[in-house]
N, C-alpha and C positions, 0 to 999 in steps of 0.2 A: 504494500500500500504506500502511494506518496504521500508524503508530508503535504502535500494541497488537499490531498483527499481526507485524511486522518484530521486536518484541520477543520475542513466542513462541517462536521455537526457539532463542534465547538461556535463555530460559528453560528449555526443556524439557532444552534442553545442560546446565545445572547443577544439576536436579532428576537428572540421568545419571548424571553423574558423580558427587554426592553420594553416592546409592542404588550407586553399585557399591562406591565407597568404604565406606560402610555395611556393606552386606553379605557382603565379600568379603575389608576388611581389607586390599583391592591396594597392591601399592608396586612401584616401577619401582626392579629394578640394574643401573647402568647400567654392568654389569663391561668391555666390551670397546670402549663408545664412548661420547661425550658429545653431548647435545641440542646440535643442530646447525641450522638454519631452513634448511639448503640444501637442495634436492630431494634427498629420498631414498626408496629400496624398502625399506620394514620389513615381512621376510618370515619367518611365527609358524608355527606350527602351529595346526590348528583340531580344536576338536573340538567347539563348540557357535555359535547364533549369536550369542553374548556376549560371541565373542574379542577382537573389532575393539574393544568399547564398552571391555575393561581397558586395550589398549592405549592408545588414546584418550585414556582415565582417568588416567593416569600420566604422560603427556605434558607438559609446560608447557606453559600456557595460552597462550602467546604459537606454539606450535608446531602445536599443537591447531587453530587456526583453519587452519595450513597443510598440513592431513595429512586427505586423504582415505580410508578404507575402499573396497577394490573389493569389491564384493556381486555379490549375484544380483540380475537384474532379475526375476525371478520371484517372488523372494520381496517383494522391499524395495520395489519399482516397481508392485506390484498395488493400489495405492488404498488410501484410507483412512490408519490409522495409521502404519501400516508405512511407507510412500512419505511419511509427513509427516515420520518421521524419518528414514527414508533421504535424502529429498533436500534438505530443509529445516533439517535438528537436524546428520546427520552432514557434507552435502554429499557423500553417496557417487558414487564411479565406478560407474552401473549397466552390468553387461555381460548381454549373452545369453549363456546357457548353450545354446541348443541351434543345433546346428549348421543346420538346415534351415530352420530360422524367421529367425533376422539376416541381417542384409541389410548387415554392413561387419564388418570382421579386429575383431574385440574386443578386440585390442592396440590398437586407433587411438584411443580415447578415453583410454587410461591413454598412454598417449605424449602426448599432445595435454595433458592433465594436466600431467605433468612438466615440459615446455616453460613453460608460464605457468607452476610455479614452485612448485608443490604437491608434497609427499611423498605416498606410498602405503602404505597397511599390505594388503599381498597374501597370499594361503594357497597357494602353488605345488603343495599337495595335492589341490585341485580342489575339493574337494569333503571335507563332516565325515568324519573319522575313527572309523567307529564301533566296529573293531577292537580287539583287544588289543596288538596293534602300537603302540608309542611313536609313529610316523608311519609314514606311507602313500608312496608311492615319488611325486614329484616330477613334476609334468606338465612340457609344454613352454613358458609361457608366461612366467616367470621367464627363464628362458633366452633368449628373444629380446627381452625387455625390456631384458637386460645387454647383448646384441650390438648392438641399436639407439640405445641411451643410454651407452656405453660411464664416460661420468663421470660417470654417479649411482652413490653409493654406496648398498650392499646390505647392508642391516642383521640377521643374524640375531634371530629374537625367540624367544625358549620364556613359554611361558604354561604356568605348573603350578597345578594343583588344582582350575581351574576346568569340567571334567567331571564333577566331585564335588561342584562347588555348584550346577551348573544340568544333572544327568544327563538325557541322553535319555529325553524325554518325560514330564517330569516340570512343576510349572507353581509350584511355592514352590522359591524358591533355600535352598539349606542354608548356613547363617554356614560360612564355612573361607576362611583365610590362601589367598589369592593372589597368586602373587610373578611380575611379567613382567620376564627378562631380558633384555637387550641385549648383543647379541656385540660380536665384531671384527668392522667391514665387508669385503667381499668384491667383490669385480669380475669379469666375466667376462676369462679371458685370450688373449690374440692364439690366431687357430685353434684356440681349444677346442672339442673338439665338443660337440653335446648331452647326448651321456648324459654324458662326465666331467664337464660342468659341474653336470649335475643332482645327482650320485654326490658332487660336492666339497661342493656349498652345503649337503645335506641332511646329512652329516656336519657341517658347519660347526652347521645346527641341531640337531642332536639331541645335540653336545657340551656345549650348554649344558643339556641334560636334568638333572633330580636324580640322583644315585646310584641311587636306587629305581626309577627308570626307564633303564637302561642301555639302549647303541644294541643292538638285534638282530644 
């Protein structure tokens, strides 16, 4: 690989992050924890595919190289741009979404992540938000991340405003303040089942919601 090529998704990393900063005005509060380089799950709410890039955005740079986005391989992994900064710019975890087509537990790449030392920014929602629901009720794959990694810490994230600068199906971002918070960390606890872990961490996220969006 040449050095012009190896340089490109550095490059394209801080043409990103600039352009989000730009236009969005993001800032990381870091109310309930501090940057930390230890493997961890920073787990947001989604409502577009712009979430992972604020998170990202607001991170320190030095944290930022160690913190991958889990995506869609469908979207991010189909060629071209997409895949050049999914796999090149963000270093994404690509998983299959669909159950009949993978061929291995799409937990096993985000475990396999964490081992060597990387954080994750995950959406435990599954899938965009497109609802008027603050959030979407919790899959099962946060859950077994906790049961299987028991000492990675679980970082709540709320991402506000950012449905309102990049609204579904829309193709110009609109200028508006984005603010990505940062909870108290969370752990799964001895013999928790699924649903109370899922029922605890999703309150955990949606407490850091604004006033103007209250938990349902």
């Amino acid at each position: 690989m040449t050095q012009q090529a190896s340089l490109l998704p550095l490059l394209a990393g801080s043409f990103v992050t600039g352009s989000a900063r730009l236009i969005t005005g993001v800032r990381g509060n870091w109310q309930g924890a501090l940057p930390d380089p230890r493997p961890r799950i920073y787990f947001a709410n989604h409502r577009s595919h712009g979430d992972f890039v604020l998170i990202w955005t607001v991170l320190p740079r030095a944290l930022r190289r160690l913190t991958r986005p889990v995506a869609a391989a469908d979207y991010w992994g189909r060629g071209g741009i997409r895949e050049f900064f999914g796999r090149r710019v963000f270093d994404a975890v690509l998983v299959d979404r669909e159950r009949f087509s993978r061929d291995e537990d799409p937990i096993r790449p985000l475990l396999d992540a964490l081992d060597t030392g990387s954080s994750l920014i995950f959406f435990p929602e599954g899938t965009r938000n497109t609802t008027d629901a603050p959030l979407l009720a919790f899959k099962g794959g946060l859950y077994r991340l906790a049961q299987q990694r028991p000492e990675v810490e679980l970082i709540p994230v709320w991402i506000d405003n950012l449905n309102r600068v990049m609204p579904k199906g829309e193709f110009v971002p609109v200028p508006l303040l984005c603010t990505v918070t940062f909870g108290a960390p969370i752990g799964a606890e001895a013999d928790e089942a699924s649903l109370a872990f899922r029922e605890r961490s999703r309150a955990a996220l949606l407490a850091l919601a604004p006033a103007a969006e209250p938990p349902p």
